[in-house]
N, C-alpha and C positions, 0 to 999 in steps of 0.2 A: 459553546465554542463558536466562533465566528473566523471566516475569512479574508484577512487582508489580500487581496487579488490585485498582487502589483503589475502582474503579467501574466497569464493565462496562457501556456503553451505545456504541451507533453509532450509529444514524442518531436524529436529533431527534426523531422523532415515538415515539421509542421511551424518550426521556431521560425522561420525566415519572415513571415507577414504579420510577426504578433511585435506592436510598438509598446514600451511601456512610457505611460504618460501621466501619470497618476500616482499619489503616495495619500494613504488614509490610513488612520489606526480604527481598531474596533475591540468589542469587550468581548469576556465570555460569556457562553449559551447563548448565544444570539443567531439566529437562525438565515438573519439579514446579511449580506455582506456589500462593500460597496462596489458602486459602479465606477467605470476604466472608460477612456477615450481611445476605443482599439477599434480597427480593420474589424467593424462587424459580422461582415459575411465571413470574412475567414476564420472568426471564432466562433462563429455559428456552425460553420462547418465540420471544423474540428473536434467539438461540442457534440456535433449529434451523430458523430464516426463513435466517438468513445460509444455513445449512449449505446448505439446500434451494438458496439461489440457483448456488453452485457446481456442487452437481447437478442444475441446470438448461440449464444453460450448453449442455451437447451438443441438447437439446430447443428454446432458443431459436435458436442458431446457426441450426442447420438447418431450425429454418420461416422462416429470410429464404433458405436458398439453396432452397427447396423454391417460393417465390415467383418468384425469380429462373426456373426451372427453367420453372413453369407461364407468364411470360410470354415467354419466350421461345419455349414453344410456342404460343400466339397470334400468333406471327408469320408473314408470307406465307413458301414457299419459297426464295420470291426472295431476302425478308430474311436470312434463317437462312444463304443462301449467302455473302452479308457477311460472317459471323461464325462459320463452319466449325469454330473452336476456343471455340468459345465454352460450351458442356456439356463439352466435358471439362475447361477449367480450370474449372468451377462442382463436377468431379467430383474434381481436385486440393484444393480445397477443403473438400472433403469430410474428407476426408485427415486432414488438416490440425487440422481444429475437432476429429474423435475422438484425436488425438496431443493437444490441449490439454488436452481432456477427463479423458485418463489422468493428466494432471499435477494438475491441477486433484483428483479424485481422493486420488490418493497426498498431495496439501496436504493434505486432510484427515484422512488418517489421525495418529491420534494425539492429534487436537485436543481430543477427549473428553476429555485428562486435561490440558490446554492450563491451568488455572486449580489451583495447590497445594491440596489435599483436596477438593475441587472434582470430582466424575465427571459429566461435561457427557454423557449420551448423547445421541445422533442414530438417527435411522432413515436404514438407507440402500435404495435398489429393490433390493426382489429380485430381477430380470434387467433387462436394457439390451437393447433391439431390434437387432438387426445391421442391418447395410447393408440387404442385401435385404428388410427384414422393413419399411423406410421409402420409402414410394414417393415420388420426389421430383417426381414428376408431379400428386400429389394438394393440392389446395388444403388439407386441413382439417390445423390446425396442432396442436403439442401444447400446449395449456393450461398457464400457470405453475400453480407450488403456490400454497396458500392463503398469501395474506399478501407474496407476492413482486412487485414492481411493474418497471417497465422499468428506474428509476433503480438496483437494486439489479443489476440485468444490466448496467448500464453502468459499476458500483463490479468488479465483475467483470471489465469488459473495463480497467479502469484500472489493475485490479490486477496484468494479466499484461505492460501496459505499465511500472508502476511496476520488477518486477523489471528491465528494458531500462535505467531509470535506473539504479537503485545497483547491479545485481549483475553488469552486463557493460561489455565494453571498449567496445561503441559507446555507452553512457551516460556514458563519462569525461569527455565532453566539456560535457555539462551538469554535472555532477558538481567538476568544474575551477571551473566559474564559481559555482557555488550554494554548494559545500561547503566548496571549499579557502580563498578568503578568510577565512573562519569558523575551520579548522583554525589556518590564519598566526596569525591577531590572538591566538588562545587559547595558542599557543606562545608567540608573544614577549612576553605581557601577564602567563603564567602558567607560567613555565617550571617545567618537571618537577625535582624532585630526585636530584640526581646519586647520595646514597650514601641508606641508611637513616638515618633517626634516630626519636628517641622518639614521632613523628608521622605518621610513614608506613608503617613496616617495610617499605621496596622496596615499596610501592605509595601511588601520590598521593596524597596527605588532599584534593587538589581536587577537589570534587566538581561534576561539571557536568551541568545536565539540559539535554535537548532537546525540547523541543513537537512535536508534528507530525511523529514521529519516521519516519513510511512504515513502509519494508520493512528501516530501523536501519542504513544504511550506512553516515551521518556519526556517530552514536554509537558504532559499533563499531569504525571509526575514530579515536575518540579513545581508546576502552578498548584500542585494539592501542598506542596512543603511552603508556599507563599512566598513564590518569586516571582516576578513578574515576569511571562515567558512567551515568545512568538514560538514558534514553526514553520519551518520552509518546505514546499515543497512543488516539486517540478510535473510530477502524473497524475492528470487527471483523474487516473482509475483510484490514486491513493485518497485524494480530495476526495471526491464524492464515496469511501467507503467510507474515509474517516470525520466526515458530516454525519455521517448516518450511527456510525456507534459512537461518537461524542455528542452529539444533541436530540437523537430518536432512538438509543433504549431505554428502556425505563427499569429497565429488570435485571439482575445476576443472572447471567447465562440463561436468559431468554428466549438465545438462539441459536439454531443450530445447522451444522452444516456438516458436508462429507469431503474434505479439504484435498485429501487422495485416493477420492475416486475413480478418476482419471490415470493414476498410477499403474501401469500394469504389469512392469517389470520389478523384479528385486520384492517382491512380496513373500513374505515366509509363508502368511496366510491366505485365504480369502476373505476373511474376516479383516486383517490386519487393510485392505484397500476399501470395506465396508465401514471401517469406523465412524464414528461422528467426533466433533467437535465443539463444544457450545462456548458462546461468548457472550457478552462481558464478564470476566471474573472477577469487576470491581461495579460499584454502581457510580456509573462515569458520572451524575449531576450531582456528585456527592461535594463538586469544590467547595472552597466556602465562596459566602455570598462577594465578597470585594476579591475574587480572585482575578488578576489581569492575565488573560491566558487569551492567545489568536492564533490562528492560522494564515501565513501569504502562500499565496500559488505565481508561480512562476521561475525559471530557472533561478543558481544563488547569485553568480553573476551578475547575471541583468537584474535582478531585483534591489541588491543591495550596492552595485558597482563595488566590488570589493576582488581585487587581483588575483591570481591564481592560475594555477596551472588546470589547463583543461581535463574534464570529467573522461575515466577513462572510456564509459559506455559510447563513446563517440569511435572508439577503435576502430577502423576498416566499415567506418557508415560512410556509404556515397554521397558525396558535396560536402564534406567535415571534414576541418583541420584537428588534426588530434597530436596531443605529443605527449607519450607514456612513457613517463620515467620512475626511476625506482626510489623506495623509500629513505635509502641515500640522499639521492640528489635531491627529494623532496623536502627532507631534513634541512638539505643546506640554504636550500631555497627559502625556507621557513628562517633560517639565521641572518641571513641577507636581509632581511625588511626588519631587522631588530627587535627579533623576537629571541627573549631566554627560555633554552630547557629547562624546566622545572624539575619536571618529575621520568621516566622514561622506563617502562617495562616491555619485554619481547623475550620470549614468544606469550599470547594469550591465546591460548586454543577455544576456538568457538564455532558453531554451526550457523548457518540462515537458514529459518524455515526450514528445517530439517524436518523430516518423519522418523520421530523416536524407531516408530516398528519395522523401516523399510530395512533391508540388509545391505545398502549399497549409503554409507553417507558421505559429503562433502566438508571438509572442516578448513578453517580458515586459520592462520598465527597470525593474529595478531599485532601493531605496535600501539601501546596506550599511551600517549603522555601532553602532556601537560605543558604547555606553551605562554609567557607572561612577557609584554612588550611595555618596558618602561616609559612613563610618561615622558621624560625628557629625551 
């Protein structure tokens, strides 16, 4: 999988100094992506805020369990008797966040050359405190880096849940309701060619993009059924995860990690916040050899100039025009530029990154359908 890097920006308060100047295509598994005429210092900066937030992740984790640790020692004897196992699963935990950490880690290696002629460096610490070197009885916490805010520690923790969605067998299940419809209607709306001819050569002339692409498991998806297929995507934290399990595992569930560790409400169990997760549940280089499959980074907007009403995540962000309208008016908006309903189902009940075991979930209705804009 490689990078079309038409514009390199993630979080909005970062879009304003990123120009896109540049359009390049690239193949799959390719580790190169190409290089962009942008505001170098500003994507350098932005660049090594993500980094930073990854390597922060072991430093924030543990000044909440380092809280948890101090108030439990504010409690009466009596208390503390209640809850007998209660510092050693805070010490499971522990555990836990540095096994993330190492992962978290090894994501980034490599990501410096994440963009084709492009050498993105980073600074990384020069030692990591051990266990005993962090008292977890002490209140004073580790300070983020410059530039790093809580919402980027929570794109962080999204991100280690996202892999849960597309790259394991307990994610099929969102995956079944999100993906697969989309797969169906594109099969039988756009079926593949059976032999070569002058248009294909054994691979699809259909070329199909996907927005929003995450961590690429419905794009990769369709580039394993032999379609020719980009993916878009605007967060950095997505790009550089989904670098890392499309071109550096080599292995079925290889890896592993503890996605709701950090959970500590709506738990039936303690175990149920200890679990793990291993990924990949498919072997991602398994495409075939002539698959055309890529990845672009940068908003869909600005990458592809294509109209649209703005992304809702811009809601109530400081310096952003937003304008949220409902699936109504979305609809009609969609019929105005001369597009026909095809197809159209509501409700489709589905989860994001849910935690099967947590007791508290969020579910979504869905509207699924199908949209064809007549040549003439």
């Amino acid at each position: 999988m490689s990078i079309d890097k038409r514009n390199n920006e993630d979080d909005i308060e970062d879009r304003q100094n990123m120009v896109e100047k540049h359009h390049c295509n690239s193949s799959h598994n390719s580790n190169a992506i190409d290089s962009y005429d942008v505001d170098d210092a500003d994507e350098q900066k932005h660049f090594q805020k993500v980094v930073n937030a990854f390597l922060y992740y072991r430093s924030y984790a543990r000044n909440r369990i380092r809280r948890s640790f101090h108030y439990y020692g504010q409690l009466s004897d009596a208390h503390k008797q209640l809850l007998p196992k209660f510092e050693s699963h805070l010490a499971l935990i522990l555990k836990r966040i540095d096994k993330n950490y190492n992962v978290l880690k090894n994501i980034l290696q490599g990501c410096d050359h994440l963009f084709e002629n492009q050498n993105r460096s980073f600074d990384l610490p020069s030692s990591t405190a051990s266990n005993d070197e962090l008292n977890m009885s002490d209140q004073d916490e580790v300070n983020p880096p410059a530039g790093v805010l809580s919402m980027d520690m929570d794109k962080i923790k999204t991100t280690l849940k996202q892999f849960v969605r597309d790259w394991t067998e307990e994610g099929k299940e969102e995956r079944n309701s999100c993906y697969q419809p989309i797969i169906d209607e594109i099969v039988a709306r756009l079926p593949l060619q059976k032999e070569p001819n002058e248009f294909c050569n054994d691979v699809s002339y259909i070329q199909i993009l996907v927005p929003g692409a995450g961590l690429g498991r419905l794009s990769w998806e369709l580039a394993r059924l032999g379609y020719a297929c980009q993916g878009n995507e605007v967060s950095m934290y997505m790009l550089i995860a989904s670098h890392y399990v499309l071109n550096r595992c080599q292995q079925v569930n290889a890896t592993t990690i503890y996605p709701w560790v950090l959970q500590f409400c709506n738990n039936y169990s303690n175990e149920d916040q200890l679990r793990a997760a291993r990924f990949p549940d498919v072997d991602t280089s398994s495409l075939p050899q002539n698959a055309r499959f890529s990845m672009s980074a940068g908003d869909f907007l600005h990458v592809y100039n294509e109209p649209g009403p703005l992304l809702y995540h811009f809601e109530d962000m400081v310096g952003e025009m937003s304008i949220e309208i409902s699936y109504v008016d979305l609809r009609s908006v969609i019929l105005k530029y001369g597009f026909q309903i095809l197809t159209e189902n509501y409700p489709i009940r589905t989860g994001y990154i849910k935690n099967a075991r947590s007791m508290l979930h969020y579910e979504y209705d869905c509207v699924f359908f199908v949209a064809y804009k007549p040549t003439n």
